[in-house]
C-alpha positions as CSV (number, residue, x, y, z in Angstrom):
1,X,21.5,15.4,-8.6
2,X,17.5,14.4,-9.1
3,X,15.8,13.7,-12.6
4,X,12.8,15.5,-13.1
5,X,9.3,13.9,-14.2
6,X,6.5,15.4,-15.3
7,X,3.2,13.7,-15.8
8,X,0.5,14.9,-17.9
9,X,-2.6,12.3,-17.8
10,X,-3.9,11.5,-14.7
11,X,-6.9,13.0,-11.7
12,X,-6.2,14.5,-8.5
13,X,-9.6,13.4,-6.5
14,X,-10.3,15.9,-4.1
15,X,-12.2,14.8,-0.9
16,X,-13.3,16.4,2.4
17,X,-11.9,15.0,5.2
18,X,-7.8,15.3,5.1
19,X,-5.9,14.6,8.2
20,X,-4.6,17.4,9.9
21,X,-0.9,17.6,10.8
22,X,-1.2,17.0,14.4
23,X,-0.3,13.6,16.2
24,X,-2.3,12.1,19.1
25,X,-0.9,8.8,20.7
26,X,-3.8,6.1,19.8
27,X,-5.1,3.8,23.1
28,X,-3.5,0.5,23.6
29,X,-5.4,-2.0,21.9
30,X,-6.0,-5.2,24.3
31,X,-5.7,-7.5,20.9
32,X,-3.5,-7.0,17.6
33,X,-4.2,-9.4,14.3
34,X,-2.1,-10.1,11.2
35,X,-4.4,-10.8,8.7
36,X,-3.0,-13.2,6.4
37,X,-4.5,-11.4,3.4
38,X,-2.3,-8.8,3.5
39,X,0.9,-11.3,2.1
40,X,-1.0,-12.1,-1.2
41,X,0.5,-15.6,-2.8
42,X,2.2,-16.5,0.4
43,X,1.3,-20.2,2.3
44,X,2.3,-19.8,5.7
45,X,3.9,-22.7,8.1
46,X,3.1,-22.1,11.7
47,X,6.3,-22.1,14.2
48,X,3.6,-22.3,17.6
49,X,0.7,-22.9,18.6
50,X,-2.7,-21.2,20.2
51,X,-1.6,-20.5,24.1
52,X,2.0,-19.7,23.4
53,X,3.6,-16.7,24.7
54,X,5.5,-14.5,22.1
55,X,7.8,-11.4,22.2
56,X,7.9,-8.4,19.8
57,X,9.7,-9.5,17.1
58,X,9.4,-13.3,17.9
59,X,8.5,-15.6,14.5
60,X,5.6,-16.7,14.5
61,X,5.4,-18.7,10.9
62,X,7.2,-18.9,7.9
63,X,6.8,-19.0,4.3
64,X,6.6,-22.7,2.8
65,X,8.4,-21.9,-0.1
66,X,11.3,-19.9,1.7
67,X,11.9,-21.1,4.9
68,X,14.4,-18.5,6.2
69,X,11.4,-16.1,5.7
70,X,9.9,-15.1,9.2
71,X,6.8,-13.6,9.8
72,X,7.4,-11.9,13.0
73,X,5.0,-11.0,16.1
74,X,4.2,-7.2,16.6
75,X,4.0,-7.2,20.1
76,X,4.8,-9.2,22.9
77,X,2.0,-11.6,24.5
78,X,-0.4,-14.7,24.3
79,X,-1.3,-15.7,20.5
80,X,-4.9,-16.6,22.0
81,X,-6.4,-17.4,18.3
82,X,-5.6,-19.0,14.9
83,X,-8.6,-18.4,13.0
84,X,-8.9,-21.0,9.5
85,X,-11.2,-20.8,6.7
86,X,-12.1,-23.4,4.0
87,X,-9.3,-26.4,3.6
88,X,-7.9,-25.3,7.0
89,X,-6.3,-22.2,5.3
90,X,-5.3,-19.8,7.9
91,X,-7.2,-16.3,7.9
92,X,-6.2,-14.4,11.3
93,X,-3.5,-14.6,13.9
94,X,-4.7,-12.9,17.3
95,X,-2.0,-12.0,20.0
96,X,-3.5,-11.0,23.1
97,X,-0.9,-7.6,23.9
98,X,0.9,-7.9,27.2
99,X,0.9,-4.4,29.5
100,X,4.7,-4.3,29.6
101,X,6.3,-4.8,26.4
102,X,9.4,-7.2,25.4
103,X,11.3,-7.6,22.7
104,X,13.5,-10.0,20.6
105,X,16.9,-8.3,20.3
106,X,19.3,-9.0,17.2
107,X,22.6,-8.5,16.1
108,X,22.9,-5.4,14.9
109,X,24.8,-4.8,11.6
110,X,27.6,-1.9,10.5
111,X,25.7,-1.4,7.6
112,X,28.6,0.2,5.3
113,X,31.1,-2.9,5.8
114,X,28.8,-5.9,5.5
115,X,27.5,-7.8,2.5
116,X,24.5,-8.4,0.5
117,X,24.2,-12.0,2.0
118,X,24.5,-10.4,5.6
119,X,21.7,-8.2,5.2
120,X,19.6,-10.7,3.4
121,X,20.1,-13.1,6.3
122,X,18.9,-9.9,8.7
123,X,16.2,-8.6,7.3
124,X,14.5,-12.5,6.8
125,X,15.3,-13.6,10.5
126,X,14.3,-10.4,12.2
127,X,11.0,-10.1,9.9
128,X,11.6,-7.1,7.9
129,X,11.3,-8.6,4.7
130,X,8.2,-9.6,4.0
131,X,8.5,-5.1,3.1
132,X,10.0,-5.7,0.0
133,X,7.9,-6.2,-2.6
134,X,8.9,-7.4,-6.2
135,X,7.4,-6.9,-9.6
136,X,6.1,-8.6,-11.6
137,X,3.1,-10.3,-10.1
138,X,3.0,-7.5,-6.8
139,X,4.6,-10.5,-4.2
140,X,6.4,-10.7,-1.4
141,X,10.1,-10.3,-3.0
142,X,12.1,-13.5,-3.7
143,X,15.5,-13.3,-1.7
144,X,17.0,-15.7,-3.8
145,X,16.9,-13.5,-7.1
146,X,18.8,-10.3,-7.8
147,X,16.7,-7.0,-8.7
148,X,17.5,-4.7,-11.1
149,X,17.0,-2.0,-9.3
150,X,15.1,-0.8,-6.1
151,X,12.4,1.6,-6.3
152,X,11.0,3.9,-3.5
153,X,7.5,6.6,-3.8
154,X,8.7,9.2,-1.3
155,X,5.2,10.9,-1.7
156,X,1.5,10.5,-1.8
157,X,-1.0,11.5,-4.3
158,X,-3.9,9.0,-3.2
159,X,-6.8,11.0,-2.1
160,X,-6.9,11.2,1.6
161,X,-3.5,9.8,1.9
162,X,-0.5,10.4,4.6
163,X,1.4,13.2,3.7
164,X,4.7,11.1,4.1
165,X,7.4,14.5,4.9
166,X,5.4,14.7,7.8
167,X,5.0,10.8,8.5
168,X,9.0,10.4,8.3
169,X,9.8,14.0,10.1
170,X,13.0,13.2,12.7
171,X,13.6,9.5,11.0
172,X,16.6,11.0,9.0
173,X,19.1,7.9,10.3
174,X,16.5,5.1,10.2
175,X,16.0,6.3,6.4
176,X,19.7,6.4,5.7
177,X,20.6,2.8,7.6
178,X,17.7,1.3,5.5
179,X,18.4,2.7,2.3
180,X,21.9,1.7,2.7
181,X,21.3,-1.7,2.8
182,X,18.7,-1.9,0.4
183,X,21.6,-0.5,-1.8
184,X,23.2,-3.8,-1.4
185,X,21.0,-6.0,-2.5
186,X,21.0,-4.6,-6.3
187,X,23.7,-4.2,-9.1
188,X,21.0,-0.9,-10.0
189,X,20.0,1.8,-8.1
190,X,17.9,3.1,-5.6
191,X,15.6,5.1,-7.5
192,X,13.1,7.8,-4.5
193,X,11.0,9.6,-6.2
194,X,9.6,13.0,-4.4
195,X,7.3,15.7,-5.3
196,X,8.8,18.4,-7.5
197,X,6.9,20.7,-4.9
198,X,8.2,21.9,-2.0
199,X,11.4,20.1,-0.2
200,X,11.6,16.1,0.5
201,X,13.2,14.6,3.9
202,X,15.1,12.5,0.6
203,X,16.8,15.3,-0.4
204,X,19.4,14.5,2.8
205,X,19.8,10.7,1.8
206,X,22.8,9.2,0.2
207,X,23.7,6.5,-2.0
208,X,20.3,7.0,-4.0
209,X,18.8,8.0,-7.4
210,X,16.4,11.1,-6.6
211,X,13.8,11.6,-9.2
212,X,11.6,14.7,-8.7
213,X,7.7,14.2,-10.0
214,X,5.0,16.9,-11.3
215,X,1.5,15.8,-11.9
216,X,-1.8,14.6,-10.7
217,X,-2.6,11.4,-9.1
218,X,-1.2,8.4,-9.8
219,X,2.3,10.2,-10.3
220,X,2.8,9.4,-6.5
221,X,2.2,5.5,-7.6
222,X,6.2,3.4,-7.5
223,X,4.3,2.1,-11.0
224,X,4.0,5.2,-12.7
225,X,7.6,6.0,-11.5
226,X,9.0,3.0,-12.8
227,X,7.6,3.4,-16.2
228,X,9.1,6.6,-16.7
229,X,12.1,6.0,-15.0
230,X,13.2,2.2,-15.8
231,X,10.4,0.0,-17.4
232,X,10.2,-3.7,-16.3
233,X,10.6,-6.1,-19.5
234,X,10.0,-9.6,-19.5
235,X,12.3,-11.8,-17.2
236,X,13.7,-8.7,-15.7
237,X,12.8,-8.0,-11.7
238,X,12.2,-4.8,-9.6
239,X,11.6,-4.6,-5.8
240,X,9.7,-1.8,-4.5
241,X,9.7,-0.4,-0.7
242,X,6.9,1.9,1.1
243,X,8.5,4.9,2.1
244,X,6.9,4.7,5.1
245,X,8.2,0.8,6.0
246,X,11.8,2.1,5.7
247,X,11.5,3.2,8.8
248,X,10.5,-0.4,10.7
249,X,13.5,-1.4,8.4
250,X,16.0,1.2,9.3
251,X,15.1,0.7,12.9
252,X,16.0,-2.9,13.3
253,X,19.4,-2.5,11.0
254,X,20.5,0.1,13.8
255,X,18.9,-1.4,17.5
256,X,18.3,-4.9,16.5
257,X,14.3,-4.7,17.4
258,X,11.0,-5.4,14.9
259,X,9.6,-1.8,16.5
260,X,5.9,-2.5,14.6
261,X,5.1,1.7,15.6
262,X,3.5,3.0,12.7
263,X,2.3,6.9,12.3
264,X,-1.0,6.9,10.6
265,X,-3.7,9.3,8.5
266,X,-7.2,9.1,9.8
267,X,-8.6,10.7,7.7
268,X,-12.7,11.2,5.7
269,X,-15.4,13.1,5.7
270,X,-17.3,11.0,8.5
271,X,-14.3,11.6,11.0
272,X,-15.2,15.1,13.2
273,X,-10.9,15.7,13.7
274,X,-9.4,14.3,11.2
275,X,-5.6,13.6,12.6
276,X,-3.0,11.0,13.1
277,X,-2.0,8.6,15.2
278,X,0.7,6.5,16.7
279,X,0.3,3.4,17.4
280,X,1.2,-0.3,16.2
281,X,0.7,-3.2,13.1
282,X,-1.8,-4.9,13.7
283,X,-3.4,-3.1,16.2
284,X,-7.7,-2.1,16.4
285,X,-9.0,0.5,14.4
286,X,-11.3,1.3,17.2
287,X,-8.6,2.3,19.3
288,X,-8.3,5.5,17.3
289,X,-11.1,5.5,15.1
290,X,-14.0,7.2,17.9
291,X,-11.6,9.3,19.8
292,X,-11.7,11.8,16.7
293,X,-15.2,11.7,16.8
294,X,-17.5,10.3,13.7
295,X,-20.0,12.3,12.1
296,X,-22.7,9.2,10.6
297,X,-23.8,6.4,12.2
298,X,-23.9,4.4,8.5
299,X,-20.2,4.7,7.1
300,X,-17.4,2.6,5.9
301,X,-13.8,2.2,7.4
302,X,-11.2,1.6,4.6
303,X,-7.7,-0.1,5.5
304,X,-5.3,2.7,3.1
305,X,-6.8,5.3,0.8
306,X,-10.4,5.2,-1.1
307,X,-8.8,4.0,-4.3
308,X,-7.2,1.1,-3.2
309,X,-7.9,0.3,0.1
310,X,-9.5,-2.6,1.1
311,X,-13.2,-3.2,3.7
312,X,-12.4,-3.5,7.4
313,X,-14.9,-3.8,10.1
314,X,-15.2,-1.2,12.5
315,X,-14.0,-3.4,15.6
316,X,-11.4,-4.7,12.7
317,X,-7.7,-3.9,12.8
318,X,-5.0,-2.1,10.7
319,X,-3.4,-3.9,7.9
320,X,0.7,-4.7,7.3
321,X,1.5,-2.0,5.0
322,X,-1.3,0.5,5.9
323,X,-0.5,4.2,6.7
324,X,-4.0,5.6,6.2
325,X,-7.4,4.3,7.6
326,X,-10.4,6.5,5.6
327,X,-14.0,6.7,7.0
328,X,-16.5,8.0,4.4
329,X,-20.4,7.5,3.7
330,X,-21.8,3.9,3.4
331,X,-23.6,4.4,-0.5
332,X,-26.1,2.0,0.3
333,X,-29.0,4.7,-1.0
334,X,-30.0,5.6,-4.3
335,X,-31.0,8.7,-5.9
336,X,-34.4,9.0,-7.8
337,X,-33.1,9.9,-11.5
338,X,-29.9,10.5,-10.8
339,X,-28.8,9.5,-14.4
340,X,-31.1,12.3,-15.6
341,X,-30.0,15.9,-13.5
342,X,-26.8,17.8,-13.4
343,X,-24.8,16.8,-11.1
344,X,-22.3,19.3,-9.4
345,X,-21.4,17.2,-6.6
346,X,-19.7,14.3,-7.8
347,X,-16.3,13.7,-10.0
348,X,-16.5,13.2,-13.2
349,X,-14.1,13.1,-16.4
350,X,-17.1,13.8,-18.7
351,X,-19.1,17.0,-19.6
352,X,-22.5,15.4,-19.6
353,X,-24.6,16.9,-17.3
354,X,-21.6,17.2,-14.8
355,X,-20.1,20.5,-13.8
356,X,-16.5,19.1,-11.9
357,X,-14.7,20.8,-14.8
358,X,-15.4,24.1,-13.9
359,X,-14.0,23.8,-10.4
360,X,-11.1,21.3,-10.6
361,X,-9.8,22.3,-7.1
362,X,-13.1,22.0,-5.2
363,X,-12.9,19.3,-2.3
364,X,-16.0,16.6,-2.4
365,X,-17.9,14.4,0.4
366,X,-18.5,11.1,-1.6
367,X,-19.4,8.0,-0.2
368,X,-19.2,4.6,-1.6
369,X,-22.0,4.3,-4.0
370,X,-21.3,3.3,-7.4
371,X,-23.4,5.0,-9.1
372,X,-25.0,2.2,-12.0
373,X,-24.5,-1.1,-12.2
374,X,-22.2,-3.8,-13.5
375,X,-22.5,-4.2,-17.4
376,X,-20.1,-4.9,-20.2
377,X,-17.5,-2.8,-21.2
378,X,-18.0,0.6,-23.4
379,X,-15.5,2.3,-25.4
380,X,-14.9,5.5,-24.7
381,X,-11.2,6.5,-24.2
382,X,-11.7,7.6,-21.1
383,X,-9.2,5.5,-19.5
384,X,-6.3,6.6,-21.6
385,X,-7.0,10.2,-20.1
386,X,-5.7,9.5,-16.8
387,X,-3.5,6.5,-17.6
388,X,0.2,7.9,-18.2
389,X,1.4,4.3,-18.2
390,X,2.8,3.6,-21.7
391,X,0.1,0.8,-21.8
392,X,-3.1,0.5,-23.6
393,X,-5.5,-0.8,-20.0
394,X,-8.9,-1.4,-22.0
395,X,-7.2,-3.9,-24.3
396,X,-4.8,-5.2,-21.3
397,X,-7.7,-5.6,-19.1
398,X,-9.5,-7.9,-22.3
399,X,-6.7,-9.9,-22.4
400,X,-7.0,-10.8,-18.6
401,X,-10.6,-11.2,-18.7
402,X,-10.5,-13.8,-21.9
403,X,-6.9,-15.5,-20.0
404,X,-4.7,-14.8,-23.2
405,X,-1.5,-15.3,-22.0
406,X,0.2,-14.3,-25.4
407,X,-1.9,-10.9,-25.4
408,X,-1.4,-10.2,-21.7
409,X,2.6,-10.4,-22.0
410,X,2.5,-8.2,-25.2
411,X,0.4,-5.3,-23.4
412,X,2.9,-4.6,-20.6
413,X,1.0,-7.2,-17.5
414,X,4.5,-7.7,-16.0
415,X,4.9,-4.2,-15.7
416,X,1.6,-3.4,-13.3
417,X,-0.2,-4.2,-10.3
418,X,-3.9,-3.6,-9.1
419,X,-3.2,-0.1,-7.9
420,X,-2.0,1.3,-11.3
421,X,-5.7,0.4,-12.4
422,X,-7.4,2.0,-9.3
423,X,-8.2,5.2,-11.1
424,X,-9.4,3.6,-14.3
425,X,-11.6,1.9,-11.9
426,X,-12.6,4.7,-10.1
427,X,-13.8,6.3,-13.7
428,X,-15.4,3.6,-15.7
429,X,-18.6,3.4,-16.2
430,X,-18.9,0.1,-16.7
431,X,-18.6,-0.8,-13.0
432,X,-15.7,-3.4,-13.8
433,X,-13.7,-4.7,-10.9
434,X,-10.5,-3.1,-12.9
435,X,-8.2,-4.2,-9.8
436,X,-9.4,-7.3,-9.1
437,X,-9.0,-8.1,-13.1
438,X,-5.7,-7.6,-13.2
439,X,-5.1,-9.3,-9.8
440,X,-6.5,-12.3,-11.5
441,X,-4.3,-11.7,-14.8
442,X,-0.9,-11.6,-12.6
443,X,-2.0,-15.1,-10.5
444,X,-2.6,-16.6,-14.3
445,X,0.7,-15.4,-15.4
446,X,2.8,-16.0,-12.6
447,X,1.1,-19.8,-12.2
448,X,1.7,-20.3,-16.0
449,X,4.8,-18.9,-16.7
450,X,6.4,-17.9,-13.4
């Protein structure tokens, strides 16, 4: 039986450039990467060294402050490069691919007769954990604590983002095996939330919570699910799970292998066929990236969706938890009094001089420009029209700003993470860095109070 949602506040951005529902197999990529900012807080240990040979699933470090968590190889082959930045901090890892794969086999699991500690123990050795993400402070979960409940956004709403039904089509037992033993690790529930429109692939599951959601963008965020659903209070803990990682963690429950295949939107406006892909963690965007064809010479490639994706070189490579690469415009030009014209072909939430109002549904080609310049805040309750979080953001994001720990716990910090504030970011115009403030905030908290 589902629970339905409806969200009122929010923006759908509508951009040109959404990937079509046909899958091409991307080209084998000669080197794969883990970048290390993808695990946010985490200080790895190295388990080898440049020049060793790895397989596909083999550790390659661990996390210093839980040992039994392994950080796993996505293919098999030479790991020809640890690249370090300031105070020896490691940035890269770079695994030279071999032609003919091999993998690290596990023990598999009967997933309905073992225990919590049993899949714990699994999904740390055989590298699937570092999936499960826990809130507060958006981290790497910590297997030692107990979650109130597990949380799961079976759709996207992100502009130019993978259409997830057709992302996990045919991974109906992979979904089941990992759901099932994600319903182990909690006293709660396993909470999916789906679109209210159309059918969901999570309709077939069992031993879950289904939650069916109406309403514009961010209703496709875990965040905005959670606060309607079961909000976080202090000293309680949540983990959340990308729909599309269930399957890499259904898959190694059931053959015992870290398969690192991911499906993939490639998707913007400066892409000729925009399409998807099949290919691997880790692996180089340029594998994929010209064999749709690019429209401009000057554009940027984004690691996820425009909102809250993050900079990648062209010759750079996809990130841990990515399921959509984006290629629009480089904004590097300006236009001559562009504060002074109408403007019909932009997004905007206000009525001056702007005309997106009176054609909600038509699709865009933006590019990156900001459009004006950093300055202070201005108060104009613009946020609050497309925040449904039960928060107040422009006071929250103060509070961060000034490091008031007091204020920051009172406004609801432990129950957000940077995305929730990617469309108040996207809107304000002040300029502010909206995600980055709040990334801040969490560190402060989590280093202060833990």
């Amino acid at each position: 039986m589902s629970k339905d949602i409806r969200i009122k506040k929010g923006l759908n951005i509508n951009l040109v450039g959404a990937a079509e529902p046909t899958t091409s197999k991307a080209a084998l990529s000669n080197v794969y990467a883990i970048n290390l900012s993808d695990f946010h807080g985490l200080t790895p240990k190295m388990l080898l060294k440049e020049g060793a040979e790895v397989k596909a699933g083999e550790p390659i470090f661990y996390n210093k402050k839980v040992e039994s968590m392994m950080f796993v190889s996505p293919v098999s082959g030479e790991l020809i490069e640890i690249e370090r930045g300031a105070r020896r901090r490691i940035l890269t890892l770079k695994i030279l691919a071999d032609k003919k794969q091999e993998f690290i086999t596990h023990k598999t699991l009967e997933i309905d007769k073992v225990s919590a500690a049993e899949v714990k123990g699994f999904l740390l050795q055989a590298g699937c954990w570092p999936f499960i993400k826990q809130r507060p402070y958006d981290l790497i979960a910590d297997p030692d604590s107990t979650p109130k409940a597990v949380f799961i956004s079976g759709f996207n709403t992100g502009p130019l983002a993978a259409n997830l039904e057709y992302v996990l089509a045919g991974k109906e037992k992979e979904l089941q095996a990992a759901l099932t033993a994600l319903g182990k690790l909690t006293p709660g529930s396993v909470h999916v939330s789906v679109s209210a429109a159309g059918s969901s692939i999570f309709s077939q599951m069992e031993g879950i919570e289904l939650h069916k959601v109406k309403g514009p963008h961010p209703a496709g965020l875990v965040g905005t699910q959670i606060n309607k659903i079961d909000p976080i209070n202090k000293g309680e803990r949540v983990w959340t799970v990308g729909a599309a990682d269930l399957v890499i963690i259904g898959e190694a429950l059931l053959t015992g292998k870290f398969n690192a295949e991911r499906l993939i939107a490639l998707a913007g406006s400066s892409i000729k066929k925009p399409q998807y892909y099949k290919t691997k963690i880790g692996a180089e965007v340029a594998t994929f990236l010209y064999a749709s064809g690019v429209n401009d010479k000057n554009f940027r490639v984004i690691n996820g969706d425009v909102l809250t994706g993050s900079k990648t070189r062209q010759d750079g490579h996809l990130g841990f938890y990515n399921s959509t690469v984006t290629a629009i415009p480089e904004g590097d030009d300006y236009e001559l009094f562009g504060w002074n014209k109408p403007v019909f072909d932009k997004i905007s939430t206000t009525r001056a001089l702007t005309f997106h109002w009176l054609q909600p549904n038509k699709k865009y080609d933006l590019d990156t420009n900001t459009n004006g310049e950093h300055r202070a805040f201005v108060v104009t309750g613009q946020y609050e029209e497309v925040f449904p979080l039960d928060i107040y953001p422009l006071q929250l994001l103060k509070a961060c700003m000034v490091q008031d720990l007091d204020e920051m716990e009172q406004l609801g910090l432990y129950e957000v993470i940077p995305e929730d504030f990617s469309l108040t970011e996207f809107i304000c115009i002040s300029k502010q860095p909206h995600q980055q403030i709040i990334r801040e905030g969490l560190d402060l908290l989590h280093k202060e109070i833990g």
